[in-house]
C-alpha positions in Angstrom: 97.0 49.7 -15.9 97.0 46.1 -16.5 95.4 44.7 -19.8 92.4 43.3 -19.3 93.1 40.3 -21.8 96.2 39.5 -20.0 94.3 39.5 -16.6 91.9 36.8 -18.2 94.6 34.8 -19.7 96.0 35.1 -16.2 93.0 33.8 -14.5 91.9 31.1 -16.9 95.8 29.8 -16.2 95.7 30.0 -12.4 92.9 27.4 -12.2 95.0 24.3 -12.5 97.3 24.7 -9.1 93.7 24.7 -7.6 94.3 27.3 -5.2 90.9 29.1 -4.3 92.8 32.3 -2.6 94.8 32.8 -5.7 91.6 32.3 -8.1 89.7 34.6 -5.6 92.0 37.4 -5.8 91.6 38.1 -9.5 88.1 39.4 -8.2 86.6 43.0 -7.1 84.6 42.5 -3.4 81.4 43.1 -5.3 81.4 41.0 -8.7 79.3 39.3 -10.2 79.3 35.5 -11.8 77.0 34.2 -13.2 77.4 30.3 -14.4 74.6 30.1 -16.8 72.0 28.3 -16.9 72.5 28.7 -13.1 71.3 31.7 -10.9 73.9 34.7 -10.8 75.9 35.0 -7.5 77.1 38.6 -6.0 80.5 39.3 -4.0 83.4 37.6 -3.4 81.8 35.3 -0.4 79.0 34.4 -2.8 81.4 33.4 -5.1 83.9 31.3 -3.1 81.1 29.5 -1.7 80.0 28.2 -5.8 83.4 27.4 -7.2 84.2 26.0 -3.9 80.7 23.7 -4.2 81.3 22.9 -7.8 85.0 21.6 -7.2 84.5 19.6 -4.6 85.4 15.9 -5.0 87.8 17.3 -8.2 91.6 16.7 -8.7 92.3 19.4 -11.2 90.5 22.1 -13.2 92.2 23.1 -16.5 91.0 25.9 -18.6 92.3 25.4 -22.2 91.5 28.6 -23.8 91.3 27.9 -27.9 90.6 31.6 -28.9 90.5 34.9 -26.6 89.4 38.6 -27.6 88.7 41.7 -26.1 87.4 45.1 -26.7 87.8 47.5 -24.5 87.4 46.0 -20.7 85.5 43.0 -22.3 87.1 39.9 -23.2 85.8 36.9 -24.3 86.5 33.3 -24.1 86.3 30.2 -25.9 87.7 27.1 -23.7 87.5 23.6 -23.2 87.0 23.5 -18.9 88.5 20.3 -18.0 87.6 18.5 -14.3 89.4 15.9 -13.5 87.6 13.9 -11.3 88.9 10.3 -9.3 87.3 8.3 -11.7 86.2 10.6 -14.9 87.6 13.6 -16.9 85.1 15.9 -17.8 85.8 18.2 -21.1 83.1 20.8 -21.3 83.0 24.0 -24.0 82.4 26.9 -22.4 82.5 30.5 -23.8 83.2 33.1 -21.4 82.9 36.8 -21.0 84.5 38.8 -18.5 84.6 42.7 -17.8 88.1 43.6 -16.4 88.3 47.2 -14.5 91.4 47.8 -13.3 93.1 45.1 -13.6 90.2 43.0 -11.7 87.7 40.7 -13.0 84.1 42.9 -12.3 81.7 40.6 -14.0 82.4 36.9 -15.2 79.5 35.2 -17.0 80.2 31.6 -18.6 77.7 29.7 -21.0 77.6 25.9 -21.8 75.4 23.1 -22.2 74.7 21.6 -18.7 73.5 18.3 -19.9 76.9 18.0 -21.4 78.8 18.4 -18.4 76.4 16.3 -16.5 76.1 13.4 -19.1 79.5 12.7 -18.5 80.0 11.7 -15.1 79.0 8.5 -14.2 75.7 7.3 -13.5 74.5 6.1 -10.2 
């Protein structure tokens, strides 16, 4: 059985080569994410489709992870989300919470400030 902790640390760390199969594959077919304060999404289509629609136009995606615990199949986040976009970086906190059930990522729920991210792209 694979820790759940590692499978986070794994997932969080798979973001930057920006490949979408290899980020999708940490999932199960029916998880759930939910990018709060924005509605949950259900599945592994659902899912492609928003990370696919909140990466467009961006170079890279970093997750720097500053602290990570678990208990049990829960493990929880606290990272820095970094887009880097053609003309801006964006650095956004985020804390995370995952459930991990063997060795996949079940349910994935991420908090943060959107004004935050969205005050720091440029204005048009």
């Amino acid at each position: 059985m694979t820790d759940p902790i590692d499978v986070v640390r794994d997932f969080c760390e798979s973001w930057v080569k920006g490949d979408l199969d290899a980020i999708m594959a940490f999932f199960t077919d029916d998880a759930v994410y939910h990018n709060i304060p924005i509605a949950p999404v259900s599945g592994t289509a659902a899912i492609r489709e928003t990370i696919a629609g909140f990466t467009a136009g961006v170079d890279t995606i970093e997750f720097r992870v500053n602290n990570i615990a678990a208990a049990g199949n829960v493990v929880l986040t606290e990272r820095v989300d970094v887009f880097v976009m053609p003309t801006v970086t964006v650095e956004l906190p985020v804390m995370g919470a995952f459930e991990v059930v063997d060795g996949k990522i079940v349910a994935w729920r991420d908090y943060f400030d959107l004004n935050q991210f969205m005050s720091q792209l440029p204005q048009t």
